[in-house]
PASE-629353 format. One line per 10 residues: their letters; for each residue x, y, z of N, C-alpha, C. Coordinates in Angstrom, 3 decimals. Atoms other than C-alpha are relative to their C-alpha. Example, Ala and Ser with C-alpha at 12.3 -4.5 7.8 and 13.67 -1.06 7.14 Angstrom:
2
as) 0.890/-1.190/0.000/12.300/-4.500/7.800/0.900/1.200/0.000; -0.820/-1.190/-0.060/13.670/-1.060/7.140/-0.770/1.090/0.730 .
END
This chain:
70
xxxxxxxxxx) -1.312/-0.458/-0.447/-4.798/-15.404/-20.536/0.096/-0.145/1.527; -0.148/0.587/-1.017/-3.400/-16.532/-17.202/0.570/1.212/0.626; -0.558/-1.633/-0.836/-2.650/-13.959/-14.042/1.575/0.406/-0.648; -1.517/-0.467/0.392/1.184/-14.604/-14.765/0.369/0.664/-1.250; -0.002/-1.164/1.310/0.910/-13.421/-18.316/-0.571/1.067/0.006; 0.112/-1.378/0.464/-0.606/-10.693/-17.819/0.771/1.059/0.790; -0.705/-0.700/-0.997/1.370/-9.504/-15.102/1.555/0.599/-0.886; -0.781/-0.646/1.119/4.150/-9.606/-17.750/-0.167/0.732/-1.303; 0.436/-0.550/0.671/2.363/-8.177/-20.016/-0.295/1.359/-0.012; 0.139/-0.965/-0.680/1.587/-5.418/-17.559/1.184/0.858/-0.022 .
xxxxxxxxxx) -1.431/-0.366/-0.566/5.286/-4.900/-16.973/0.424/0.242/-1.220; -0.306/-0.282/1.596/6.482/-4.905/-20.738/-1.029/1.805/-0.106; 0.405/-1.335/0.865/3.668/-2.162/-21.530/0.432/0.697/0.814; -0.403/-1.529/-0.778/4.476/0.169/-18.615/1.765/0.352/-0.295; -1.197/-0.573/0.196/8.208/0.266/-19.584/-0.235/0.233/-1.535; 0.219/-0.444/1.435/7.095/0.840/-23.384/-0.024/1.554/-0.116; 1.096/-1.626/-0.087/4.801/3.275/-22.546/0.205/1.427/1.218; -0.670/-0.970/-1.120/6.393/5.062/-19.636/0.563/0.740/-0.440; -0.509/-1.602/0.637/8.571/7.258/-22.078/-0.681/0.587/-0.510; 1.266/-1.029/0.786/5.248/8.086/-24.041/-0.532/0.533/1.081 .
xxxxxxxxxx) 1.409/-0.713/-0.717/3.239/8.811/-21.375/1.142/1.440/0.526; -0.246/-0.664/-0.363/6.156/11.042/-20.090/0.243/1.754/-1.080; 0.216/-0.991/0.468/7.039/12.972/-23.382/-1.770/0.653/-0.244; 1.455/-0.432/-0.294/3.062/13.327/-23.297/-0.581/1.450/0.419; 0.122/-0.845/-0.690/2.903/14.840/-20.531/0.861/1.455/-0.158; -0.814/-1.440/0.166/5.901/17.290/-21.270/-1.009/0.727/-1.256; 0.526/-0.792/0.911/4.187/18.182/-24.172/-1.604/0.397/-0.167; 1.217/-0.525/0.124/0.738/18.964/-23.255/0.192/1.132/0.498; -0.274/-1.717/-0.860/2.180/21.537/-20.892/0.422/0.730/-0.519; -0.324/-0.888/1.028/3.850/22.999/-23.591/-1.234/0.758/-1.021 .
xxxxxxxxxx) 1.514/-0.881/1.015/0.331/23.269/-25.514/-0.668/0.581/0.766; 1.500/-0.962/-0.444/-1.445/24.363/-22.583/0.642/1.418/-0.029; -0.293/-0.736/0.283/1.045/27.073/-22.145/0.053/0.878/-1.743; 0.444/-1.044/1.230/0.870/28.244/-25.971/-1.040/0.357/-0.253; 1.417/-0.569/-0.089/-2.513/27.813/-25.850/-0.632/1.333/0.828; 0.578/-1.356/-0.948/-2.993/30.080/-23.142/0.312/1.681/-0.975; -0.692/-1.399/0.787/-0.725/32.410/-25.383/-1.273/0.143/-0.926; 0.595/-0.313/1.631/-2.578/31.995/-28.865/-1.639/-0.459/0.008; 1.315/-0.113/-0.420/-5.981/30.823/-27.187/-0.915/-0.874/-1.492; 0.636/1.014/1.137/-7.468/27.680/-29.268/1.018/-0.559/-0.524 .
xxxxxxxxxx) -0.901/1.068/0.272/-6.008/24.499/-30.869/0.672/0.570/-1.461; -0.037/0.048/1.050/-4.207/24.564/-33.728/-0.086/-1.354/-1.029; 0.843/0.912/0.447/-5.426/22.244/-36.470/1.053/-1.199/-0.097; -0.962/0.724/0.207/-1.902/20.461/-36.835/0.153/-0.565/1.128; -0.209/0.578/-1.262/-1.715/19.805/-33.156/-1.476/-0.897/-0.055; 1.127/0.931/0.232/-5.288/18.174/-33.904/0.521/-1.252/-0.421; -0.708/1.253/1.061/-3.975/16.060/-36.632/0.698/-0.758/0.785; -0.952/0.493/-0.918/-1.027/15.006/-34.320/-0.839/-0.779/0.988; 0.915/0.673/-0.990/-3.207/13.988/-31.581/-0.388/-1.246/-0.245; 1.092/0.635/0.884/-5.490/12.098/-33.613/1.049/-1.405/-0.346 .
xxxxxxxxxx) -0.659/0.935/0.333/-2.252/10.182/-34.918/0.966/-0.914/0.781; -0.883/0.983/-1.393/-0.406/9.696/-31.532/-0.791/-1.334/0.623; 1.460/0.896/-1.006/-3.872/7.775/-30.212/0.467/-1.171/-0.862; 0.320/1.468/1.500/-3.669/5.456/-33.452/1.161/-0.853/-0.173; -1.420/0.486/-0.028/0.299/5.180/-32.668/-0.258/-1.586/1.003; -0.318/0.773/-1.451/-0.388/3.693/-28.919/-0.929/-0.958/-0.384; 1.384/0.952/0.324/-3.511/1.378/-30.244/0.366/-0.995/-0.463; -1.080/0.881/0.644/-0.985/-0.248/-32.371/0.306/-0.493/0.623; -1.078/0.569/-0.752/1.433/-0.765/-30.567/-0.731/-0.676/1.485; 0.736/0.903/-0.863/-1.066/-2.132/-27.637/-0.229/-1.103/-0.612 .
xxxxxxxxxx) -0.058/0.549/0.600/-2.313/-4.012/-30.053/1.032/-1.238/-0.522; -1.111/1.096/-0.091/1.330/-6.039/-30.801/0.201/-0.539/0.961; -0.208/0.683/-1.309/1.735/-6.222/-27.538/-0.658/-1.284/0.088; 0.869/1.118/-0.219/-1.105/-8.193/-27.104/0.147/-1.398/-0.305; -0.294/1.106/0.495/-0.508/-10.394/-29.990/1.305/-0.601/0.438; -1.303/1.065/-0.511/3.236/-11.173/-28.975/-0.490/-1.166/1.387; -0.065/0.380/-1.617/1.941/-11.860/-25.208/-1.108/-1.607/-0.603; 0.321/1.081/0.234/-0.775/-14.410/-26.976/0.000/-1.157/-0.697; -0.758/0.933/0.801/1.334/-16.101/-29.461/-0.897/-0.207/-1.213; 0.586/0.368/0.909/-0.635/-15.447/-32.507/0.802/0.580/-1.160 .
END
């Protein structure tokens, strides 16, 4: 893969991923605050986790393939 592709490649994922990373962020602060309340994870916010990671892996993943034409 050549600098210029990845530079667009670069640019594509950060506007993908720029609204994830932001609700993200809103929403960890929301868990740290409940957490603080209720003190430990709950097992559904586990689960969730677990399935957001497997979301973005994907979807890196397409990326990739679109950017190398396979």
């Amino acid at each position: 893969m050549d600098k210029e592709n990845y530079k667009n490649m670069k640019k594509v994922c950060f506007r993908m991923f720029g609204q994830i990373r932001e609700n993200i962020k809103t929403r960890k602060n929301i868990e740290k605050s409940w957490k603080r309340q209720v003190g430990g994870k709950h097992e559904k916010n586990v689960a969730r986790d677990v399935g957001h990671t497997q979301q973005k892996l994907e979807t890196k993943k397409v990326v990739r393939e679109m950017f190398e034409g396979k």
